[in-house]
C-alpha positions as a Python dict, from the first residue, in 0.01 Angstrom:
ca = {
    (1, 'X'): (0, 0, 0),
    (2, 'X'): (197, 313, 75),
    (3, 'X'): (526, 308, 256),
    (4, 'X'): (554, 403, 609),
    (5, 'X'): (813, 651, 721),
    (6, 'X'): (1148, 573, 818),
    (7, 'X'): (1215, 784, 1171),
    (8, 'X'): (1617, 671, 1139),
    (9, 'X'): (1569, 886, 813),
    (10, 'X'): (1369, 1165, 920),
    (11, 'X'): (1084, 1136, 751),
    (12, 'X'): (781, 1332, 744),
    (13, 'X'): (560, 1289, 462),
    (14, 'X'): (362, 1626, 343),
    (15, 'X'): (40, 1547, 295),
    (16, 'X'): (-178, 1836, 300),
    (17, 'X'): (-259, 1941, -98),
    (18, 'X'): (-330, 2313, 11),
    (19, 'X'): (18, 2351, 148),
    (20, 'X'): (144, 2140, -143),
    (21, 'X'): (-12, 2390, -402),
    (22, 'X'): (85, 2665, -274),
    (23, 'X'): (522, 2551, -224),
    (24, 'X'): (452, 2482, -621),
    (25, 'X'): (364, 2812, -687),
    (26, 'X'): (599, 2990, -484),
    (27, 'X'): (801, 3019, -800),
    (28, 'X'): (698, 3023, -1171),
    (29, 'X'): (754, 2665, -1286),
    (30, 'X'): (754, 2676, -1728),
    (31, 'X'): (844, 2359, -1971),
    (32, 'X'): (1239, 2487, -1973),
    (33, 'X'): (1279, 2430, -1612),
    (34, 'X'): (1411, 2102, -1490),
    (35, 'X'): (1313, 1956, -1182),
    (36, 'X'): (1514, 1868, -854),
    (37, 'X'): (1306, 1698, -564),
    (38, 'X'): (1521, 1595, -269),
    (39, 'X'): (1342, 1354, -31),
    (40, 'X'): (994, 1314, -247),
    (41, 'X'): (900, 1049, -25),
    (42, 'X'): (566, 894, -160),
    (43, 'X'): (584, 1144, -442),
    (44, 'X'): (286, 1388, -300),
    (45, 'X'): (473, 1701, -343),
    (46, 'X'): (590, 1544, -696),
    (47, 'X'): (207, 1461, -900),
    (48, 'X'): (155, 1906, -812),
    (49, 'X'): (520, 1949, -973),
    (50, 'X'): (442, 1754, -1283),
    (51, 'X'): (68, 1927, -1327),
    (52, 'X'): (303, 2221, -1392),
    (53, 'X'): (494, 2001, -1704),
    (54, 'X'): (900, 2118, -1655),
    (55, 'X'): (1119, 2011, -1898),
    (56, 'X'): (1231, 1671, -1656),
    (57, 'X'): (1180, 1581, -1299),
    (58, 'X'): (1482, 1387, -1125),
    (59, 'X'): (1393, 1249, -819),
    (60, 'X'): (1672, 1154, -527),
    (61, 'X'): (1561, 980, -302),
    (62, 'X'): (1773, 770, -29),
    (63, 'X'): (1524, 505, 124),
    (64, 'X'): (1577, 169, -102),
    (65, 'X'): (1271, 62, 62),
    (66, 'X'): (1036, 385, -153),
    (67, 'X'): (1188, 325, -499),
    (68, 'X'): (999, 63, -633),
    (69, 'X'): (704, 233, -506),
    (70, 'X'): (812, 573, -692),
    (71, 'X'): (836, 396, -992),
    (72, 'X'): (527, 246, -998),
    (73, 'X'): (375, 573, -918),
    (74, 'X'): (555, 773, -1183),
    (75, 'X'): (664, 525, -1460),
    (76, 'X'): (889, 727, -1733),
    (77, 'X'): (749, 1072, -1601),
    (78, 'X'): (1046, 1095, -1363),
    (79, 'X'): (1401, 998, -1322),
    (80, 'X'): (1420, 852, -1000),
    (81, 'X'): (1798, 793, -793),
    (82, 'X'): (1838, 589, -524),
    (83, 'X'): (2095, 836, -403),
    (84, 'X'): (2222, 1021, -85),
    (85, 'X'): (2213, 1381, -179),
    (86, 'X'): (2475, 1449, 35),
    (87, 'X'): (2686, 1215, -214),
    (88, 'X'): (2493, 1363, -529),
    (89, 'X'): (2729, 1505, -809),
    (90, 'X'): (2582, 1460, -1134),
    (91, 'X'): (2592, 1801, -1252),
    (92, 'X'): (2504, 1704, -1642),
    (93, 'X'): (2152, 1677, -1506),
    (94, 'X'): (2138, 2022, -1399),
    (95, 'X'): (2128, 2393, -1540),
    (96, 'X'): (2105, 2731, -1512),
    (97, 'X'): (1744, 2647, -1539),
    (98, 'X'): (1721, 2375, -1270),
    (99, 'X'): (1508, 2480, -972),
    (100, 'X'): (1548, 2222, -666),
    (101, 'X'): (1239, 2155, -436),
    (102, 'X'): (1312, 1954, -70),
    (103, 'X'): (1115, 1835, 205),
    (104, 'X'): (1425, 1844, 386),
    (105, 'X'): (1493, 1574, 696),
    (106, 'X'): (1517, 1779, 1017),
    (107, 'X'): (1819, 1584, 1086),
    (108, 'X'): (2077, 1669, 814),
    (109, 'X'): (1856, 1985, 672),
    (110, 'X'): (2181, 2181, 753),
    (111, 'X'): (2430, 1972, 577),
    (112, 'X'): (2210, 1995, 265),
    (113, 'X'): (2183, 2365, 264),
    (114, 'X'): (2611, 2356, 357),
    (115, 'X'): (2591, 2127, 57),
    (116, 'X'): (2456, 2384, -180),
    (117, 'X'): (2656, 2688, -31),
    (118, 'X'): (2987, 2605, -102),
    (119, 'X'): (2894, 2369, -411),
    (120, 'X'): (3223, 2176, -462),
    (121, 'X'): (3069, 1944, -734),
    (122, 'X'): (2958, 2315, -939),
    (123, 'X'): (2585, 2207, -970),
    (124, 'X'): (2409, 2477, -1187),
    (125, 'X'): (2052, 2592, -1080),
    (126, 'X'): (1805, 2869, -1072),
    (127, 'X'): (1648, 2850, -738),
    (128, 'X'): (1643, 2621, -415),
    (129, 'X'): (1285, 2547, -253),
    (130, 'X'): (1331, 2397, 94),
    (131, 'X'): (1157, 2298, 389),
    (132, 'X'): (1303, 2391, 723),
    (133, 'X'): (1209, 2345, 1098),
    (134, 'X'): (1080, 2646, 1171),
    (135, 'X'): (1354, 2734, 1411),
    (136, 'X'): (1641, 2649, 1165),
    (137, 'X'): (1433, 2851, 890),
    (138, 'X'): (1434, 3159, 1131),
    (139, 'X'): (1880, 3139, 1217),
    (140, 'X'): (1933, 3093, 819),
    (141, 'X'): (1738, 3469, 804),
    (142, 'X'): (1792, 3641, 1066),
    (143, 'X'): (1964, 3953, 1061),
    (144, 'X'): (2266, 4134, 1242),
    (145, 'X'): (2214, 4190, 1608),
    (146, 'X'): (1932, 3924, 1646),
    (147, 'X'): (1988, 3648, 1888),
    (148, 'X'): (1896, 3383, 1620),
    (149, 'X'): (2230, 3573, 1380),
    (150, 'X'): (2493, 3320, 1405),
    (151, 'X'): (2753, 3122, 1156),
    (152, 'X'): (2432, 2969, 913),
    (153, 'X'): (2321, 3318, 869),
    (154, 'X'): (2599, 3437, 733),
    (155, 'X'): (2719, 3165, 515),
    (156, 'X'): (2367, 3137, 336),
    (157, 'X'): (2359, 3495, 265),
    (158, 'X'): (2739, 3481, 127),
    (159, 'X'): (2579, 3268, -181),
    (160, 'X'): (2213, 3367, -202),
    (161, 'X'): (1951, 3602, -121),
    (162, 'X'): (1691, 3437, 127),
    (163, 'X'): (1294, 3517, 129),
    (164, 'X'): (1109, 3311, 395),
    (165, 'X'): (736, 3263, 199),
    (166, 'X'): (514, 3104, 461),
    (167, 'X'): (541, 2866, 790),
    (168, 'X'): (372, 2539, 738),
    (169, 'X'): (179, 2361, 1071),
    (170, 'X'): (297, 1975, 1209),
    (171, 'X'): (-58, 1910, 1106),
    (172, 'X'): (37, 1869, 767),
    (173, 'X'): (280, 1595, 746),
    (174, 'X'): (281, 1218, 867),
    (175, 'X'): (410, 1170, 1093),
    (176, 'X'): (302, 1498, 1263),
    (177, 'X'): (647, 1667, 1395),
    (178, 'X'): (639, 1846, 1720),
    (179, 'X'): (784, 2163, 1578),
    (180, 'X'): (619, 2426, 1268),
    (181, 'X'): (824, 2418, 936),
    (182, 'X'): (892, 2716, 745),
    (183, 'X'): (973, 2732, 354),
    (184, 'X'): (1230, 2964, 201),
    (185, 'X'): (1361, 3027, -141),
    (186, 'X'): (1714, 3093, -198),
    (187, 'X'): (1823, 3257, -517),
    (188, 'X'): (2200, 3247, -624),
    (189, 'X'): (2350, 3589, -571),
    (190, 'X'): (2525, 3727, -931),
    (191, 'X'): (2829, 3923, -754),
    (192, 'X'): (2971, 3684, -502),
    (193, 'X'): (3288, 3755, -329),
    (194, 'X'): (3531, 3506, -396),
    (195, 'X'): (3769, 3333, -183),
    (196, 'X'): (4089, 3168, -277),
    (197, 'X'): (3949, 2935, -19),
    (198, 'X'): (3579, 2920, 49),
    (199, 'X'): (3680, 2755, 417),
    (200, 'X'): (3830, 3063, 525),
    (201, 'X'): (3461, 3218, 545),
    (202, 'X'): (3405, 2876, 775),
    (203, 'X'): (3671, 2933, 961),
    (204, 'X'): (3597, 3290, 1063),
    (205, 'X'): (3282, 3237, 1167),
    (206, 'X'): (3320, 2915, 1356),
    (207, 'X'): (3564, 3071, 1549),
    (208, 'X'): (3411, 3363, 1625),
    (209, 'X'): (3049, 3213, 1717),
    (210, 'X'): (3223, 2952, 1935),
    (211, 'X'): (3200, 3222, 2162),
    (212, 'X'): (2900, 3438, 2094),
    (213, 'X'): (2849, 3584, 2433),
    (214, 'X'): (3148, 3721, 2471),
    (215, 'X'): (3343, 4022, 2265),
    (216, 'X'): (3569, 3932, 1997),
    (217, 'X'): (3852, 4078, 2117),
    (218, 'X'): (4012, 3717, 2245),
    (219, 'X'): (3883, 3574, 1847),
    (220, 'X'): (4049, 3898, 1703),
    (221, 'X'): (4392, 3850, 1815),
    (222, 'X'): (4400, 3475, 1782),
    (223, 'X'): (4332, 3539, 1413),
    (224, 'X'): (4511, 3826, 1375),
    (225, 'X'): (4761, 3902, 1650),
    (226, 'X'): (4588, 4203, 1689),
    (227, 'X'): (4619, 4390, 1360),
    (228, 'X'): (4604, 4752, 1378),
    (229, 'X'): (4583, 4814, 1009),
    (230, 'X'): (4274, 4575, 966),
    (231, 'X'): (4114, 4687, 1256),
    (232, 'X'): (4119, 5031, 1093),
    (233, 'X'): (4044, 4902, 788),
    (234, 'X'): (3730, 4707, 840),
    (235, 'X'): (3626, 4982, 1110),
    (236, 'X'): (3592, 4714, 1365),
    (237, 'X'): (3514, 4782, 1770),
    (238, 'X'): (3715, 4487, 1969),
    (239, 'X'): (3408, 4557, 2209),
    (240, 'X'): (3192, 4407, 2015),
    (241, 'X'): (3012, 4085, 2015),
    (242, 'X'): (2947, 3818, 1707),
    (243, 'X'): (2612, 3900, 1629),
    (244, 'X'): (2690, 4288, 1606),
    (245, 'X'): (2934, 4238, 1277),
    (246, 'X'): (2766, 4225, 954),
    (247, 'X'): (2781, 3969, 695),
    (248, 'X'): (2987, 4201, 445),
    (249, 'X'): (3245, 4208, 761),
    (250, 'X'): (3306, 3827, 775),
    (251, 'X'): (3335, 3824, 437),
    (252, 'X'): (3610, 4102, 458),
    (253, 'X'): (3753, 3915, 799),
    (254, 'X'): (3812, 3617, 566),
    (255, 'X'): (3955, 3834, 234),
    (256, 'X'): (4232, 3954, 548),
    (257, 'X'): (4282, 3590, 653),
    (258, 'X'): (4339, 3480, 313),
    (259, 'X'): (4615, 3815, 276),
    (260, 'X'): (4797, 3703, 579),
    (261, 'X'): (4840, 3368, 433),
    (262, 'X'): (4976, 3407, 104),
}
């Protein structure tokens, strides 16, 4: 007997094998690749991963209550943790090889992708495959002067480069959601720009989208007492709103920061 979903958890089981097939092959999957699934749930996204035979398949899953039944299911074929991948550090398990597939919960979808952005525990991998509400999918994408450009935008495309591959219908998970999903891929970007502090990029843009209607003159000054020099620098109209600066300008918003600190 299969488990049923937990709705305190979020839980939406895919269960349509087209949809399945075709997340898989998003991305070339080879015997030197190990496995991350976040969330498999009753494991349906997890028989199409091991068709393709990786290297090793760890499993995290947080519901007590679908282990046994994941075990029984998989045997010695996967590594299964009862664990809260918010929590997860185990970075032995992982390398530069590792590509990480989620079903994501609506509910804390956001904190995992956070999770993976600024990466305090240093987990290696090659590529993340997750599952978004379609509406979260479309503000982690979206570009400058687009009403759905805000804060996870930018952050996402500080550490990766984003391709949204197909929307997926309610129709094909159980329970059925109200809302389309979308899946993206993120790959980790080589040249990052590093911060003594990764917060400061945070800080910048929590600030300056906790107003996005309005200019960021009032944000400017309160960061900067209303620096001349940087203004000049960066090329930066006072006029202008959050979702007219570019990602490349937070990032050099946040470099400044850091400067007036040390």
């Amino acid at each position: 007997m299969k488990p049923k979903p937990n709705k305190k958890l979020g839980q939406n089981f895919l269960i349509d094998k087209n949809v399945i097939k075709k997340i898989v092959e998003c991305t070339s999957i080879e015997n030197k690749n190990e496995i991350l699934e976040i969330g498999p749930g009753t494991g349906n996204l997890t028989e199409f991963l091991l068709k393709k035979k990786p290297k090793k398949i760890f499993l995290v899953e947080k519901d007590r209550s679908l282990i046994e039944f994941l075990k029984n299911k998989f045997g010695d074929n996967a590594l299964i943790l009862n664990e809260d991948i918010l929590k997860f550090s185990k970075k032995n398990l992982l390398t530069n090889n590792s590509i990480i597939f989620g079903n994501l919960p609506y509910n804390i979808s956001s904190q995992i992708l956070t999770k993976f952005i600024f990466n305090n525990e240093n987990l290696k991998f090659k590529l993340l495959v997750f599952m978004f509400q379609k509406e979260l999918a479309d503000r982690i994408v979206a570009n400058v002067d687009t009403s759905n450009y805000g804060r996870l935008s930018i952050l996402s495309r500080w550490k990766f480069d984003i391709e949204k591959v197909f929307e997926i219908s309610p129709n094909s998970f159980y329970p059925k959601p109200k809302i389309k999903s979308a899946l993206l891929v993120f790959t980790p970007k080589k040249n990052v720009v590093e911060f003594c502090d990764p917060r400061s990029l945070e800080k910048i843009t929590r600030i300056f989208f906790n107003q996005r209607r309005k200019k960021i003159k009032k944000q400017f000054e309160y960061l900067f007492t209303n620096n001349s020099e940087i203004i000049q620098k960066l090329n930066i109209n006072l006029d202008m709103r959050p979702q007219n600066l570019s990602p490349e300008t937070y990032f050099s918003l946040a470099l400044e920061l850091e400067k007036l600190r040390n």
